[in-house]
C-alpha positions as CSV (number, residue, x, y, z in Angstrom):
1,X,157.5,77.0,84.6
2,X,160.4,74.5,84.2
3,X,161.9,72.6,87.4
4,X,164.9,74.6,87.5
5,X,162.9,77.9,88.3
6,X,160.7,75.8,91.3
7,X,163.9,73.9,92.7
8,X,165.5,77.4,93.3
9,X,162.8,79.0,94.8
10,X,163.1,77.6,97.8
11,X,162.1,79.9,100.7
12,X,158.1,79.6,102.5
13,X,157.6,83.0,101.9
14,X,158.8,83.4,98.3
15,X,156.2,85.4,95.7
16,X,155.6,82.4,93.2
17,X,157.3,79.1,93.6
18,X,158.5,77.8,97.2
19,X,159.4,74.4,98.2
20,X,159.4,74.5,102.1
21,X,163.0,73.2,102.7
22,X,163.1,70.5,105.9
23,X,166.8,69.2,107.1
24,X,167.3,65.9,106.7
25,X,170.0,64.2,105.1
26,X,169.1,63.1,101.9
27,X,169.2,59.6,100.4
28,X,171.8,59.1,97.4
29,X,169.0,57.7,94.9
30,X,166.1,58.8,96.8
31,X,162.9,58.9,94.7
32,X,161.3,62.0,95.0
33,X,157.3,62.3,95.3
34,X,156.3,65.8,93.8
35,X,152.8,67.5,94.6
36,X,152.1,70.7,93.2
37,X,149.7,73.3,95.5
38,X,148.3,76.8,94.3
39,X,147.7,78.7,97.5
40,X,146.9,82.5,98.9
41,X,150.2,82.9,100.4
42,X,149.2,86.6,99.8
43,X,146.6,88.8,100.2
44,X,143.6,88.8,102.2
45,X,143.6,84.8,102.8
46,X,147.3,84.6,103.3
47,X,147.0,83.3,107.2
48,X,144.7,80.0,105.4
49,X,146.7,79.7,102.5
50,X,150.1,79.6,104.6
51,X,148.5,77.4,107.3
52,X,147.1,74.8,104.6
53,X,150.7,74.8,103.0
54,X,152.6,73.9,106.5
55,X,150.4,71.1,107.2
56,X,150.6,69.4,103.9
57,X,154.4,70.1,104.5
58,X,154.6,69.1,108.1
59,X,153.1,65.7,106.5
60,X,155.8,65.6,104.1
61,X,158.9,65.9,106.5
62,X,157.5,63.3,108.9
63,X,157.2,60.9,105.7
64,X,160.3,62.1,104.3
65,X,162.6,61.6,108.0
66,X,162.6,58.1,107.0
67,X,163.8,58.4,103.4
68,X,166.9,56.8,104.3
69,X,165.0,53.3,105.0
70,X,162.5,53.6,103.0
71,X,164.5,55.8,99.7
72,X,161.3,58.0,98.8
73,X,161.5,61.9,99.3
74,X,157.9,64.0,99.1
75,X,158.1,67.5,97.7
76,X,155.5,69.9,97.8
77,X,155.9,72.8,95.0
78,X,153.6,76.0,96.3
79,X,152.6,78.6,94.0
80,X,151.1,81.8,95.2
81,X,147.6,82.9,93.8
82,X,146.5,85.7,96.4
83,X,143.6,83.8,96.4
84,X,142.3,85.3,93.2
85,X,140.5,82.6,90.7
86,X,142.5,83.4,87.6
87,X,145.6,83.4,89.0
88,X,145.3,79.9,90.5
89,X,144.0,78.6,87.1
90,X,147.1,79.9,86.1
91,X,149.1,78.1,88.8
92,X,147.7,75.1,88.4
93,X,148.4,75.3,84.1
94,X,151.9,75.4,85.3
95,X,152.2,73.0,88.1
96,X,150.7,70.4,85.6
97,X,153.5,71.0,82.5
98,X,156.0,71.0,85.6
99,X,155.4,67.0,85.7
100,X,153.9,67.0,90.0
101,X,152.2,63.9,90.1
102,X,149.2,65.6,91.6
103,X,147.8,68.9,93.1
104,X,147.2,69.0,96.4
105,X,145.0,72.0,98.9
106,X,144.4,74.3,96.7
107,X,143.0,76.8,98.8
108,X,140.8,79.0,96.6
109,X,137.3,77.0,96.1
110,X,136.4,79.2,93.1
111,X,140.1,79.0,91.8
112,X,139.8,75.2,92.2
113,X,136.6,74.8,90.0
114,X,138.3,77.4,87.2
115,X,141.0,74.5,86.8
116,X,138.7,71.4,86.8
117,X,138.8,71.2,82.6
118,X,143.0,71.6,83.8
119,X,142.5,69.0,85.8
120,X,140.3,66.4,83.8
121,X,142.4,66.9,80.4
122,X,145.4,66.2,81.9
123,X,144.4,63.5,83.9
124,X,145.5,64.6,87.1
125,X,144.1,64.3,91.0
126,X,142.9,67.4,92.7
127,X,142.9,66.0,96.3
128,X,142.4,67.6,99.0
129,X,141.3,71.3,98.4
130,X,140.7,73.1,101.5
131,X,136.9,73.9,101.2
132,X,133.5,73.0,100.6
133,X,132.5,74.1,97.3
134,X,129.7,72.1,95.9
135,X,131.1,73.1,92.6
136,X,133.8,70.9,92.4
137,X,131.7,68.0,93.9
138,X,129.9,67.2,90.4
139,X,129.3,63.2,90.4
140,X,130.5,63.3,86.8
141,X,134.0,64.5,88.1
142,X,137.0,62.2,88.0
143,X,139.9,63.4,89.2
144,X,138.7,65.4,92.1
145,X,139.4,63.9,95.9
146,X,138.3,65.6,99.1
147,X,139.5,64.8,102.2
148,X,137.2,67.3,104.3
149,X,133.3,67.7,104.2
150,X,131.1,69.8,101.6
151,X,129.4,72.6,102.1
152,X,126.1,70.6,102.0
153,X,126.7,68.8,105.1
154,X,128.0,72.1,107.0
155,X,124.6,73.4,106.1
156,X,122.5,71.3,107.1
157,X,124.5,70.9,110.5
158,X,124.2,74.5,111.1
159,X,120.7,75.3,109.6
160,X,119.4,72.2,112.5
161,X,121.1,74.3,115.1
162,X,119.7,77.5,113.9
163,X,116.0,75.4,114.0
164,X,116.6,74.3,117.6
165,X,116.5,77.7,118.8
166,X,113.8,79.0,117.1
167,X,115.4,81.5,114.8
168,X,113.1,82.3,111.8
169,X,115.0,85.7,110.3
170,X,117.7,84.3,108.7
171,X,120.3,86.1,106.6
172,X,123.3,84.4,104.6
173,X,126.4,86.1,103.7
174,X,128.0,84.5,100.9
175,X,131.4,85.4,98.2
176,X,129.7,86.1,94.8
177,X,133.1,84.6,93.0
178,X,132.4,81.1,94.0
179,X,129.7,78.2,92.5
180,X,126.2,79.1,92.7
181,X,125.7,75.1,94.0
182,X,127.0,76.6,97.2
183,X,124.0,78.9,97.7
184,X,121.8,76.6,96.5
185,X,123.0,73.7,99.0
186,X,122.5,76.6,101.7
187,X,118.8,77.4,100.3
188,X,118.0,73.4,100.1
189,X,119.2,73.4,104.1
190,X,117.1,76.2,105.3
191,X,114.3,75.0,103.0
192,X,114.5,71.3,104.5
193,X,113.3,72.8,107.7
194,X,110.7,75.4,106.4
195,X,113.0,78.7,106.6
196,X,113.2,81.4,103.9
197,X,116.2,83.6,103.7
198,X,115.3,87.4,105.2
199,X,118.4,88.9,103.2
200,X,121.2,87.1,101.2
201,X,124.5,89.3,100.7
202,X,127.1,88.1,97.6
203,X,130.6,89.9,98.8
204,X,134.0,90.1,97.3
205,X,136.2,88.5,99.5
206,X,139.2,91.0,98.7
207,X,136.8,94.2,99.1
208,X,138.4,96.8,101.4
209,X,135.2,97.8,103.4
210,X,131.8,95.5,104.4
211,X,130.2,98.5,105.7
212,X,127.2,98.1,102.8
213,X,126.7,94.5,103.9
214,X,126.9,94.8,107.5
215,X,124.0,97.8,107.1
216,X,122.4,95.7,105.2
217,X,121.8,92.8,107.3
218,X,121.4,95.1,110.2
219,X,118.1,96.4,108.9
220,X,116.7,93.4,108.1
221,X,116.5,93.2,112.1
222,X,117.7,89.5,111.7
223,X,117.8,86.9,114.2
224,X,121.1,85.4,113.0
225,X,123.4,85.3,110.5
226,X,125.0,82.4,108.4
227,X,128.4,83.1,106.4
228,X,130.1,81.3,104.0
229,X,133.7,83.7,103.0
230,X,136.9,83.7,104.4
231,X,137.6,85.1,107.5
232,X,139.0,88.8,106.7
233,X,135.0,89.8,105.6
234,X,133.3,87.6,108.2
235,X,135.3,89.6,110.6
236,X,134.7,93.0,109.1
237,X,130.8,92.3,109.3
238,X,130.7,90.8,112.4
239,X,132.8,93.6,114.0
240,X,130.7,96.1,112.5
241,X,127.2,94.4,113.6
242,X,128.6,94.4,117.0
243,X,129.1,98.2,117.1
244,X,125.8,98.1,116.1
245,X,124.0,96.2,118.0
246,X,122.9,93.7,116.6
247,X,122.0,90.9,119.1
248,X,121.4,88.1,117.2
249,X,124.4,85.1,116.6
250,X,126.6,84.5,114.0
251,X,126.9,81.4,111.8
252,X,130.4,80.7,110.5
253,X,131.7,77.6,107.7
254,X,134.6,76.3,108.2
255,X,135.8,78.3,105.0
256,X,136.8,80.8,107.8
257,X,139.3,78.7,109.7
258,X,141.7,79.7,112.3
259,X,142.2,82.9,111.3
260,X,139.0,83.5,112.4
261,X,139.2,82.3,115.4
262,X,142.2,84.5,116.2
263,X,140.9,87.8,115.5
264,X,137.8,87.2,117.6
265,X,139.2,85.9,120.5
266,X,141.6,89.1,120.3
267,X,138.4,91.0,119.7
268,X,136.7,89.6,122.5
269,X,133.9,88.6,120.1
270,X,131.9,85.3,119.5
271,X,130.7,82.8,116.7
272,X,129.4,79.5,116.2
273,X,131.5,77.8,113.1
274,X,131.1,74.7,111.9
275,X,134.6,72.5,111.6
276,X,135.5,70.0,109.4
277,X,138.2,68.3,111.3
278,X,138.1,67.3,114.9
279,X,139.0,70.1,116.8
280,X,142.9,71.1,117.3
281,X,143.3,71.5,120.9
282,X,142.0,67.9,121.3
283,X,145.5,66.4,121.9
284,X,143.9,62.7,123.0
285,X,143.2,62.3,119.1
286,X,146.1,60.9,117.2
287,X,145.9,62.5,114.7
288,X,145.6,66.0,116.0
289,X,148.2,64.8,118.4
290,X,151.1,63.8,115.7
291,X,150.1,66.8,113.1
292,X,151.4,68.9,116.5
293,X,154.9,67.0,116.7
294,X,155.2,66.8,113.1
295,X,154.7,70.7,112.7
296,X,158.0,71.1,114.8
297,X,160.1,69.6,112.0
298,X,159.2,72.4,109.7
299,X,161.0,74.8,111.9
300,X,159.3,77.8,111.0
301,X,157.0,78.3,113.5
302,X,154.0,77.2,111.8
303,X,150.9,77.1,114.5
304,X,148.7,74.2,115.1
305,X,145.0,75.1,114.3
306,X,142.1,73.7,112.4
307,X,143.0,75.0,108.9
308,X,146.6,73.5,109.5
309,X,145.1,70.6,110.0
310,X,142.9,70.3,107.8
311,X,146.4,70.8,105.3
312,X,148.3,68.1,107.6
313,X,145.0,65.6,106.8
314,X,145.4,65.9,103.2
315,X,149.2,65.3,103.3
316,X,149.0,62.3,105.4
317,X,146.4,61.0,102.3
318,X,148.6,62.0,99.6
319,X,151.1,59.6,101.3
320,X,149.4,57.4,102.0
321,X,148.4,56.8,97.8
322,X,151.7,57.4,97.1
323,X,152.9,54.6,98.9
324,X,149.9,52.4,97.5
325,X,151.0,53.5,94.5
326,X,154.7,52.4,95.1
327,X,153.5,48.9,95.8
328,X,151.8,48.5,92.5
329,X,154.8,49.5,90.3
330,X,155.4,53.4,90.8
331,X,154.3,56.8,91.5
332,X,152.8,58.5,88.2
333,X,150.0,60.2,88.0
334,X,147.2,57.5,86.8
335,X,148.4,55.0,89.6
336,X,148.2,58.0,92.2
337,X,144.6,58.3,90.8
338,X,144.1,54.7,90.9
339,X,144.9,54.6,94.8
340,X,143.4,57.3,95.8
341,X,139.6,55.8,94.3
342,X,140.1,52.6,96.9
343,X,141.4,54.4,99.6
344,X,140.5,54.0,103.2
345,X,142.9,55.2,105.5
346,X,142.4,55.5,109.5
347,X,144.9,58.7,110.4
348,X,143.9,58.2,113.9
349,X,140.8,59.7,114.9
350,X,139.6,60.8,111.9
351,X,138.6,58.8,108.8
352,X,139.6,59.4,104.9
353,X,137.6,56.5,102.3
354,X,137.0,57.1,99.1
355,X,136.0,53.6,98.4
356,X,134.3,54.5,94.8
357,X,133.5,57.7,96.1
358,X,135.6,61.6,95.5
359,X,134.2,62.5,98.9
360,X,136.2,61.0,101.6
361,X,134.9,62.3,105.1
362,X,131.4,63.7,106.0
363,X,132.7,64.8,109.2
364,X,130.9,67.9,110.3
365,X,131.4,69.0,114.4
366,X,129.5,72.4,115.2
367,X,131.4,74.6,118.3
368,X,131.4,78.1,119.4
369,X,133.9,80.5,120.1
370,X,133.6,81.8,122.9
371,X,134.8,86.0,123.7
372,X,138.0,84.3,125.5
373,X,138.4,82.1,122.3
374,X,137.7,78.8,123.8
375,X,136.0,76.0,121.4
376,X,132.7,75.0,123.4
377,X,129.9,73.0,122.6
């Protein structure tokens, strides 16, 4: 897709290209900073996909409010995917011929390891990808950057808690589209600590009915359930389970995010989900903090929560390479790489170092949601 046809497309909720659009006044010989994204703007994952976009965006106008003193502009291009694998492959293929110095929060962990050959041939960073797929956490990877936890150390977090009280009939819920080093991390958890799966269910994360699943897991008269899908199925089963029920717990990765969190607290229904960033309504952390007042200079109404700042994390890191970039002769695409291998940033409250490393926080915090959708625990 050529520049022209992104630069135009220039409204959040365009199908295919958008550039969120902020108002400032704009430098005369500004240097714009492009990052390309392929998210579910769409479809069944459209709340995550849209919430991962503002954040990275939010990031972007806060840096961008000062272009006037400091003559550097950031862009972020979106493309839709609907959250379906080939499309974001797709996305990506274009996004990289469009010249964006990087990709940033993808938001499709299966459509984010259908690109890694993409990514490694044309020498490009993948940072920040909004979730925990071991597949795209090879050690023989080098273009990949995460900014957020894998799905290993979710596991094991919420396999211990699942040990502390006692629970032996375990059954995981997982999407059949996505690496099978996510289901094998899970298996490796429970194993660690002596517990066989009961039941595991593979699901299509843009099925129309989890009636088979939720039966399923029902008869296996379990005494909790772990999931690992996006929050539209997760939902659906655990909705389901209530009605009949089923009076075990439910197990949630961050993968499920806000959106989540939303339609159980209007449900009046609860989960335990791990998080990957500290928790949103925790406005004595900078970071959380200033992702809140930055949000307001998107003017769109974007809400704070933990998938948008999850997006606002990896924005803040993007800038901060770019800028360690700037210092050592320009923004292009190797140097982006080259700063974001000796990274350590401190965002305030929460930690991002690469420091010869792609995986740049380990940070795993385990809360409930309670039925009146308070975070406890």
């Amino acid at each position: 897709m050529k520049r022209r046809s992104f630069m135009l497309a220039a409204s959040a909720g365009a199908v295919g290209a958008s550039v969120l659009p902020v108002s400032f006044a704009h430098a005369n010989n500004a240097r714009v900073i492009r990052l390309g994204q392929s998210a579910s703007l769409t479809g069944g994952q459209a709340a995550y996909g849209k919430d991962v976009q503002n954040g990275i965006a939010a990031a972007f106008a806060a840096a961008s409010a000062n272009e006037a003193a400091t003559g550097v502009r950031y862009e972020l291009l979106t493309l839709d995917d609907g959250g379906v694998r080939s499309r974001c492959l797709k996305n990506v293929m274009s996004l990289t011929e469009s010249g964006v110095v990087a990709l940033i929060g993808l938001t499709s962990g299966a459509g984010a390891e259908a690109c890694l050959p993409v990514v490694e041939d044309s020498q490009i960073a993948m940072l920040g990808t909004a979730s925990g797929n071991m597949g795209i956490r090879a050690s023989n990877l080098t273009g990949t950057y995460h900014v957020r936890a894998g799905y290993d150390a979710e596991y094991r977090r919420m396999v211990s808690y699942v040990k502390d009280f006692g629970m032996q009939r375990v059954g995981v819920v997982y999407l059949g589209d996505t690496s099978k080093a996510n289901l094998d991390a899970m298996n490796a958890a429970l194993s660690s600590l002596s517990i066989t799966p009961k039941v595991s269910v593979a699901i299509d994360r843009n099925a129309t009915s989890f009636e088979g699943a939720a039966n399923e897991l029902l008869a296996a008269r379990l005494d909790c359930v772990l999931f690992t899908a996006n929050a539209a199925p997760v939902a659906k089963i655990i909705d389901h389970m209530h009605r009949g029920k089923f009076p075990g717990l439910f197990y949630a990765s961050s993968f499920a995010g806000q959106d989540l969190i939303d339609t159980l607290t209007a449900k009046r229904q609860s989960c335990v989900m791990s998080m990957v960033v500290p928790r949103p309504t925790a406005m004595g952390v900078s970071v959380v903090a200033q992702c809140q007042r930055d949000l307001a200079l998107l003017n769109n109404g974007a809400r704070m929560g933990t998938t948008t700042l999850e997006g606002y994390i990896a924005g803040r890191t993007a800038i901060d390479a770019a800028q360690s970039a700037i210092k050592a002769g320009g923004v292009t695409r190797a140097r982006m790489k080259e700063s974001l291998a000796g990274l350590r940033s401190d965002l305030g409250g929460y930690k991002v170092e690469f420091a010869g490393s792609s995986q740049g926080s380990r940070y795993v915090d385990l809360i409930a949601i309670d039925r009146y959708g308070r975070l406890v625990g």
